[in-house]
C-alpha positions, 0 to 999 in steps of 0.5 A, spaced: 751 261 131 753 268 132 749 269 139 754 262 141 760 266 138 758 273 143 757 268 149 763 265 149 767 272 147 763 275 153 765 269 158 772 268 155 773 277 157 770 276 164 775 270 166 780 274 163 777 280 167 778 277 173 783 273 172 788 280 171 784 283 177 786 278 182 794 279 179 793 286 181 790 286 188 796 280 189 802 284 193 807 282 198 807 285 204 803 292 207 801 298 204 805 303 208 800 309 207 796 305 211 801 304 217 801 307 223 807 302 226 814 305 227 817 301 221 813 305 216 815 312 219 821 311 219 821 308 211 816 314 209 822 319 213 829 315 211 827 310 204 821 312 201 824 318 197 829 313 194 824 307 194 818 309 192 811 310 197 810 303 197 817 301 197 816 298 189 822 302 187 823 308 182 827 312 178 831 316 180 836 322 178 836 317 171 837 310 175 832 305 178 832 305 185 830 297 186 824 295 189 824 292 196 819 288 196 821 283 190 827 282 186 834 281 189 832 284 195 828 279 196 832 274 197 837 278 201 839 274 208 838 279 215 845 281 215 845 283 208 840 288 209 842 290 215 849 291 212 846 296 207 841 299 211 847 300 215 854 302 211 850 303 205 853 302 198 853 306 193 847 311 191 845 308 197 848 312 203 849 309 210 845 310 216 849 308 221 851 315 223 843 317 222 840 312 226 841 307 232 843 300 230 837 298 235 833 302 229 837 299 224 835 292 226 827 294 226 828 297 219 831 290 217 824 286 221 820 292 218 823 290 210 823 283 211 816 283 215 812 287 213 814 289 206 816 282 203 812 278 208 817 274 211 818 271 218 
């Protein structure tokens, strides 16, 4: 009766092992550390100090700066990300006058893309 007891304890922590592991390992988009396109430079030189490394978000100066890769971001349209990277809203600054707008277009494919994995 014990040993039965154990077994199923054991087999009950390794589902729940690997069921938590695969949660872990789910993520949208590319790991931008490991990228060597145009998009992920210019994120890790314009966004991540912002956005975080992999763009999850993070806090800063006492507020979170949100994830791009789920959330609101998520669900914003072409022309809204385009509009933010562009003209900003505060915190965020605008960087309209840092980058080009064929840049900025490539920033908003890069986000949509390959951070959260739309088309």
């Amino acid at each position: 009766m014990v040993i039965r007891t154990v077994f199923a304890e054991v087999v009950l922590l390794i589902f729940l092992g690997a069921s938590c592991a695969s949660k872990v390992t789910e993520r949208s988009g590319i790991v931008i550390a490991d990228s060597d396109s145009y998009g992920a430079s210019m994120f890790r030189q314009n966004c991540a100090i912002c956005h975080g490394k992999e763009a999850y978000g993070k806090m800063v100066s006492g507020k979170l700066v949100p994830s791009l890769r789920s959330g609101d971001a998520a669900k914003r349209s072409e022309a809204e990300i385009y509009n933010q990277i562009a003209n900003g809203k505060l915190p965020m600054p605008a960087f309209k006058g840092q980058l080009t707008d064929t840049e900025i277009k490539k920033m908003v494919r890069f986000v949509m893309e390959d951070i959260q994995g739309r088309k």
